[in-house]
C-alpha positions as CSV (number, residue, x, y, z in Angstrom):
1,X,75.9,164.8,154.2
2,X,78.9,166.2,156.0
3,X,79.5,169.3,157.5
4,X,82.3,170.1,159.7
5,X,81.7,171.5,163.1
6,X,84.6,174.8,162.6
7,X,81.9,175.7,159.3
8,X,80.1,178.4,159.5
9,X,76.4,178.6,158.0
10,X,73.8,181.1,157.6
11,X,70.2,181.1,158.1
12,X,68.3,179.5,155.1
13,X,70.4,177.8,153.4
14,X,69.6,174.8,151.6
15,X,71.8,171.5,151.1
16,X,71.4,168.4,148.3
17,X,72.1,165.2,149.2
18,X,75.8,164.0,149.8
19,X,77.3,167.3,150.5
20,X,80.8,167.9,151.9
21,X,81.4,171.3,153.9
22,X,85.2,170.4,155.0
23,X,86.8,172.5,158.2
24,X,86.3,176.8,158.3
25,X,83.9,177.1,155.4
26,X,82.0,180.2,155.2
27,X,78.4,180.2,153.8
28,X,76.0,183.1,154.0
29,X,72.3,183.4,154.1
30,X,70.3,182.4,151.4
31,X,72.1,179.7,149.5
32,X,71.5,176.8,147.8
33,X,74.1,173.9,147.5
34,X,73.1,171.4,145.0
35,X,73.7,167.3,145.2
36,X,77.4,165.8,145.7
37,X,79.0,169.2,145.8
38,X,82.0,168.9,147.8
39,X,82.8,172.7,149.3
40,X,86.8,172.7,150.6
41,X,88.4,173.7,153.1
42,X,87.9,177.7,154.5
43,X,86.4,178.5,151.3
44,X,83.9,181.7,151.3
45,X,80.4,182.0,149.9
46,X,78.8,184.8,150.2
47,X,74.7,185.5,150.5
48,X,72.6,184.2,147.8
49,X,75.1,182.2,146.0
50,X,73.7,178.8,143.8
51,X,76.0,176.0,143.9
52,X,74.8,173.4,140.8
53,X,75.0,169.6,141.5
54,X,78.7,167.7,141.2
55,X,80.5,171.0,142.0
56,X,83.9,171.3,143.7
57,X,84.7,174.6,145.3
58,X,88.4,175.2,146.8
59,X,90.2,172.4,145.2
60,X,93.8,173.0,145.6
61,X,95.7,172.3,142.0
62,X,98.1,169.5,141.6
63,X,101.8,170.5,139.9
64,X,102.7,167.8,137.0
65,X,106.2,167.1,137.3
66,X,106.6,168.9,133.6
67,X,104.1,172.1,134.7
68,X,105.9,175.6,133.8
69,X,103.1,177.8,135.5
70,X,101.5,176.3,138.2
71,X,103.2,177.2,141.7
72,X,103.9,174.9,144.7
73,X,102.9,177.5,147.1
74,X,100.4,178.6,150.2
75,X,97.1,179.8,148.4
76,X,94.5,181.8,150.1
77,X,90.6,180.5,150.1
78,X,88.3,180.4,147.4
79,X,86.0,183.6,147.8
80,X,82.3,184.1,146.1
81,X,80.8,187.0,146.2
82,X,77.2,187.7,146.9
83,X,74.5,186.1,144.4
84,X,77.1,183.8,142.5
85,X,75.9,180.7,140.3
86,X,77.9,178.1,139.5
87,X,76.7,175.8,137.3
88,X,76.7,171.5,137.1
89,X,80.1,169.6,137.6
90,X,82.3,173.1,138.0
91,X,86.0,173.3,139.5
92,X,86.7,175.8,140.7
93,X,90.0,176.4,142.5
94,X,91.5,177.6,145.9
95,X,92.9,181.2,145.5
96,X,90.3,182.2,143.3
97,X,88.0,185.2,144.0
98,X,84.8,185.8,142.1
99,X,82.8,189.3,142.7
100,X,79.1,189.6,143.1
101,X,76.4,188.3,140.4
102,X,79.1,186.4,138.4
103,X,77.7,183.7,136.5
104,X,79.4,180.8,135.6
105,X,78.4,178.1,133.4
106,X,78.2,173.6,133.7
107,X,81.4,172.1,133.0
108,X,83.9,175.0,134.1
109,X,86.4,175.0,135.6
110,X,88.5,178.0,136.6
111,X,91.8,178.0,138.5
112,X,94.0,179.5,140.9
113,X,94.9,183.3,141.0
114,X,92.1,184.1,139.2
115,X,89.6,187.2,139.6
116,X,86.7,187.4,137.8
117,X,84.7,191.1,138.2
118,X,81.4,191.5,138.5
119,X,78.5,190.7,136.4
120,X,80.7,188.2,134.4
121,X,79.3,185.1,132.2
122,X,82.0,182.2,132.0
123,X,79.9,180.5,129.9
124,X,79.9,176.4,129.4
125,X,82.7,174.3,129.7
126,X,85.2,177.4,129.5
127,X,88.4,176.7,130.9
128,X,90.5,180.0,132.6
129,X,93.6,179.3,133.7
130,X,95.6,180.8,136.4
131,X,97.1,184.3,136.9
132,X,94.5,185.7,134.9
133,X,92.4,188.8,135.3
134,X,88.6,189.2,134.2
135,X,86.9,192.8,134.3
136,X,82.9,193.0,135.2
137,X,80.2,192.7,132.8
138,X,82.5,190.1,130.6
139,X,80.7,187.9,128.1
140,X,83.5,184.6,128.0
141,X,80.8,181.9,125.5
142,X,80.7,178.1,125.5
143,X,84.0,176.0,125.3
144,X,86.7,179.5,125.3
145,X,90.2,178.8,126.7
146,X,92.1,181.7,128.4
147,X,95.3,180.6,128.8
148,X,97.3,181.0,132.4
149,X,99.1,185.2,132.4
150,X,96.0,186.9,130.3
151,X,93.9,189.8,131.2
152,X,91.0,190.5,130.0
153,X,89.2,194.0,130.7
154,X,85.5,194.9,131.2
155,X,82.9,194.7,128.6
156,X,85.2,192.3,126.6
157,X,83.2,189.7,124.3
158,X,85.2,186.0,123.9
159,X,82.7,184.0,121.5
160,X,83.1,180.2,121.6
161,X,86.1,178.0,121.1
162,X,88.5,181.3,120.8
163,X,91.9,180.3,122.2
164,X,94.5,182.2,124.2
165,X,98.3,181.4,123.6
166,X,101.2,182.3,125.8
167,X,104.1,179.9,124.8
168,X,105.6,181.4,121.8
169,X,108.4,178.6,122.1
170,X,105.6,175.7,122.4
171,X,107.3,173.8,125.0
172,X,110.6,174.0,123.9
173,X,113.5,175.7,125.8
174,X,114.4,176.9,129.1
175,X,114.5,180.2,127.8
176,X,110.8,180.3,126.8
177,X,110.2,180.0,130.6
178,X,111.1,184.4,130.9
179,X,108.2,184.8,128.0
180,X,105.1,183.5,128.9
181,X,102.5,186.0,128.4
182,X,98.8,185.8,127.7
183,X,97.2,188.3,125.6
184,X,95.6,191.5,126.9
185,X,92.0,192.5,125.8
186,X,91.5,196.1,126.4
187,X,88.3,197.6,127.4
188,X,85.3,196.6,125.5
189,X,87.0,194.0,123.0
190,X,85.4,191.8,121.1
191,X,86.8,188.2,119.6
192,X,84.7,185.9,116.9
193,X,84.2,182.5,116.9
194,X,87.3,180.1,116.9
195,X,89.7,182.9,116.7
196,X,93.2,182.7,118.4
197,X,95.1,185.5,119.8
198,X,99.2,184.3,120.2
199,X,100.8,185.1,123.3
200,X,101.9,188.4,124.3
201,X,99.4,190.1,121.9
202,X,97.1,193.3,122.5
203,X,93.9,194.0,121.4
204,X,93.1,197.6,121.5
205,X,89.8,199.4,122.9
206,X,87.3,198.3,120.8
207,X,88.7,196.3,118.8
208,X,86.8,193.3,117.2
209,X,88.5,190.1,115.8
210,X,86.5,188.7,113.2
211,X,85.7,184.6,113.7
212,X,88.6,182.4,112.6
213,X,91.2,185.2,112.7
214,X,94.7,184.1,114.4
215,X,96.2,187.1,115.1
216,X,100.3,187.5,115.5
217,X,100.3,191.0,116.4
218,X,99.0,193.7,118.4
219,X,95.7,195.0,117.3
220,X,95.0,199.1,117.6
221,X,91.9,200.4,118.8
222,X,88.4,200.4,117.3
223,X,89.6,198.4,114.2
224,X,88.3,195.4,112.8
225,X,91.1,192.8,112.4
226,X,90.1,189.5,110.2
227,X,92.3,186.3,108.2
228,X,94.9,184.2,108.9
229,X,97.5,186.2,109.7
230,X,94.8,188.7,111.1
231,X,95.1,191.6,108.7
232,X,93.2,195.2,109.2
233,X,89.9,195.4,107.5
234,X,88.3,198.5,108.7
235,X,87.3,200.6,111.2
236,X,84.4,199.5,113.3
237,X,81.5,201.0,112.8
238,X,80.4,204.3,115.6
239,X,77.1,202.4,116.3
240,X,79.0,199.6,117.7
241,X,81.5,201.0,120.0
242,X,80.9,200.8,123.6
243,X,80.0,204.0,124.7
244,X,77.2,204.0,122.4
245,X,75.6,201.1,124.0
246,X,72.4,201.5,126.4
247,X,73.7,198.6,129.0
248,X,77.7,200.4,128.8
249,X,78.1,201.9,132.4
250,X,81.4,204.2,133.5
């Protein structure tokens, strides 16, 4: 194990074997740092925080010579709020900030510019990419990719293998370069299994994608979008919508 003298630690925290704490690393009280997780330099953890086995925390990205979102530029730390778990063989990148009692599942990884609210699940080997905003109390399921330039608002569902777009030129162009744009999930969305949202688009307040939709344009609120192209189906139901659920906080 390795930890450098400028880290700080708290009281009680716990280390696996093989750990690297590299130079002005913050750690709180109460942690738990699993085997071979290597922890970067000035990265933040707050109190209570789990750290799963073969994680890497503050990883600074590498720029492919062919990249058209990721910057060459000064990024601040990695911050974790208090009573974060990450999961087994995570990446999670430098300039990222995840709030209080966000979970996030093995095989991650989440990247720069990134905030995640809290009370978020990024669930198994989901993949967000940078410039993206999460909300609290998001549900993001197994193997989802948010592509780099989406938001995503609180209470939004994202089942499994749903895909965000934000290259409406797909690779092709300089002019494509002024367009990139992830969608936009308003408040409380919802998005089925193996759907695919293209770039730019929103969905409204409520709105639910039904699975293996691919939606091309912007959805309103409280409808219930399905097919391929995503057509409206119906409204959703009022036992369904957001405010009507027990766990749904203002």
């Amino acid at each position: 194990m390795y930890i450098s003298e400028t880290a700080k630690v708290g009281k009680n925290v716990k280390f696996g074997h093989n750990v690297v704490i590299e130079d002005n690393v913050v750690i709180g009280d109460e942690v738990v740092i699993g085997h071979n997780v290597v922890v970067k330099e000035g990265t933040v953890i707050g109190r209570g925080c789990v750290i799963a086995d073969n994680t890497v925390l503050g990883k600074k990205p590498f720029k492919a010579s062919a990249s058209a979102t990721t910057e060459e530029k000064t990024l601040p730390p990695l911050v974790l709020g208090e009573y974060v778990t990450i999961g087994a063989n995570c990446v999670i990148y430098r300039g990222a900030v995840l709030k209080d009692f966000v979970f996030v599942g093995d095989l991650a990884s989440i990247r720069e510019d990134v905030e995640i609210g809290e009370y978020t699940i990024i669930g198994r080997g989901v993949t967000v990419e940078n410039k993206t905003r999460i909300g609290k109390y998001v549900k993001i399921e197994t193997e989802a990719y948010i592509t780099a330039i989406s938001t995503v608002e609180d209470y939004c569902f994202v089942a499994p293998e749903v895909t965000f777009t934000n290259d409406n030129f797909l690779g092709r162009t300089e002019e494509r370069k002024k367009y990139f744009k992830g969608p936009t999930l308003r408040k409380g969305a919802r998005i089925g299994a193996n759907a695919t949202i293209l770039p730019g688009i929103e969905i409204g307040e409520d709105a639910l994608i039904a699975a293996g939709a691919v939606v091309t344009k912007n959805v309103p609120p409280k409808k219930i979008f399905a097919g391929v192209p995503a057509k409206e189906f119906r409204d959703v139901p009022e036992e369904q919508l957001l405010k009507n659920q027990k766990y749904y906080k203002e």
